[in-house]
N, C-alpha and C positions, 0 to 999 in steps of 0.2 A: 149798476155794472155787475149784476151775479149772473150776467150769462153764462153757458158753459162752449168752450172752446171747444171746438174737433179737431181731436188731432190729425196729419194728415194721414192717409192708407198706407200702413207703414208695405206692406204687405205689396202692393203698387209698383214701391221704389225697389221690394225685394226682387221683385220679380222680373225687371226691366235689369239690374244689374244681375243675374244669375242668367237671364236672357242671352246679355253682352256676351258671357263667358260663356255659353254653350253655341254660338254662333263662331265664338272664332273658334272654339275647339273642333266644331264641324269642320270651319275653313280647312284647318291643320291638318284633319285625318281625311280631308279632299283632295290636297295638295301632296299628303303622303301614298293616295293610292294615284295618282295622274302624273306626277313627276320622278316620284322614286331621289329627287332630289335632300341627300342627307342633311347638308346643309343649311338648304332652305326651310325645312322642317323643324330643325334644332332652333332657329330662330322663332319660327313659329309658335313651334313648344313654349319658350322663353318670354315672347309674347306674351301669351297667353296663362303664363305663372303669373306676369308680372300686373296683367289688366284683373286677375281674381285677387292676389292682396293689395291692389287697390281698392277694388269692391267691394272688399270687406270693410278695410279702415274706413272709405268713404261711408257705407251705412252705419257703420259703428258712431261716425262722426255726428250725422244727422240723427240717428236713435241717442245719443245719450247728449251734445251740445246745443242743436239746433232746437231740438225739443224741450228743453228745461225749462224757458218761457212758459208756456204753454201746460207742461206740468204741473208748475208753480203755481199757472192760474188756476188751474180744476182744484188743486190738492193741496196748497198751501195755507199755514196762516195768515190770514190779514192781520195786518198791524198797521194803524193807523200814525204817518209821522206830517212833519211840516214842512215846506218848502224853505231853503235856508241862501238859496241862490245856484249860480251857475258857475261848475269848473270850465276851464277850458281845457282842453285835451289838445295835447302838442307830442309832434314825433319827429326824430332827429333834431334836438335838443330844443330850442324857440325859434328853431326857423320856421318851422310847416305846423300851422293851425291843423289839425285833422277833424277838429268839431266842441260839440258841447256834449256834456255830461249834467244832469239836474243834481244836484245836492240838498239832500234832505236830511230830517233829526227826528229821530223818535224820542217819546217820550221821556226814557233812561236816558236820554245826551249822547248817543250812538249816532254816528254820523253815515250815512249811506250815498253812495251814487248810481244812479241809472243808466243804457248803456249809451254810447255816445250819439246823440244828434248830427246832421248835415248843416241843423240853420239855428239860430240864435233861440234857443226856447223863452229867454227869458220872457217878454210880450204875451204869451201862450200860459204861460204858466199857474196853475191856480195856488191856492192859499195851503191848499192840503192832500196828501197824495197817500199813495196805500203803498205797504211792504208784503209781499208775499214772503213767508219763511219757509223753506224744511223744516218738517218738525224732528227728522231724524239727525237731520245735518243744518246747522242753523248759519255754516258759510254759504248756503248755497240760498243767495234770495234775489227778487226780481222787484223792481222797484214800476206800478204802476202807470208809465205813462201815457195810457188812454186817452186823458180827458186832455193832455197838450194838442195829443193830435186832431181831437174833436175840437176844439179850438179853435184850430188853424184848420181845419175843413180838410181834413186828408184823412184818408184812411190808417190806421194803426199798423205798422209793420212787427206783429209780434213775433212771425218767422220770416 
């Protein structure tokens, strides 16, 4: 498993979302030479404030959460831990299952979880699994579960 990850074309996404915003600000200064409508314009404006600080939070979102998987795997430490079994993960109180989480132990007795599952990993699951660390930031790790998904004949969902 040392292959390396691509990340995707951040560069892509930048450009598709700055696209967004330069298309409706055309629409706006369209609509402000063909109507003269102040009105319609100020919403337009408004509009279009509001679809750029979304465009931003959204890449911001994708540039530093969506990617940290994928970080982690080019750039992190491996650390080797054990499989320890399966949380279940429950939202609004024990009524709604939402999935599984893998739990694992490294060697200090540090306990870790992976992120949540759709389907019961437990069957899937092998003997020993890897921790990517930040070496700058040691909260911030990804718990390897590749070899579940090669297991189970699926593809890995790293993003």
């Amino acid at each position: 498993m040392n292959e390396t990850y691509q990340f995707p074309n951040l560069k892509i996404i930048k450009l598709a979302l700055i696209g967004g915003a330069v298309m409706l600000a055309f629409t706006t200064v369209l609509l402000f030479f063909l109507t003269k409508d102040r009105f319609l314009i100020s919403i337009m404006s408004a509009v279009l404030v509001a679809f750029c600080i979304f465009d931003f939070f959204g890449y911001l979102l994708i540039k530093n959460f969506m990617m940290r998987p994928l970080r982690l795997l080019n750039t992190g430490t491996p650390i080797p831990a054990k499989f320890t079994g399966v949380a279940e993960a429950f939202y609004g109180g024990k009524r709604h299952l939402s999935g599984f989480a893998i739990a694992v132990k490294t060697e200090d007795g540090k306990e870790y979880k992976s992120h949540t599952f759709t389907f019961d990993p437990r069957p899937y699951a092998p003997e020993n699994f890897t921790i990517y660390f930040d070496v700058k930031n040691p909260k911030n790790y990804f718990v390897d579960t590749r070899p579940v998904f090669a297991a189970k004949g699926k593809k890995p969902k790293i993003i």
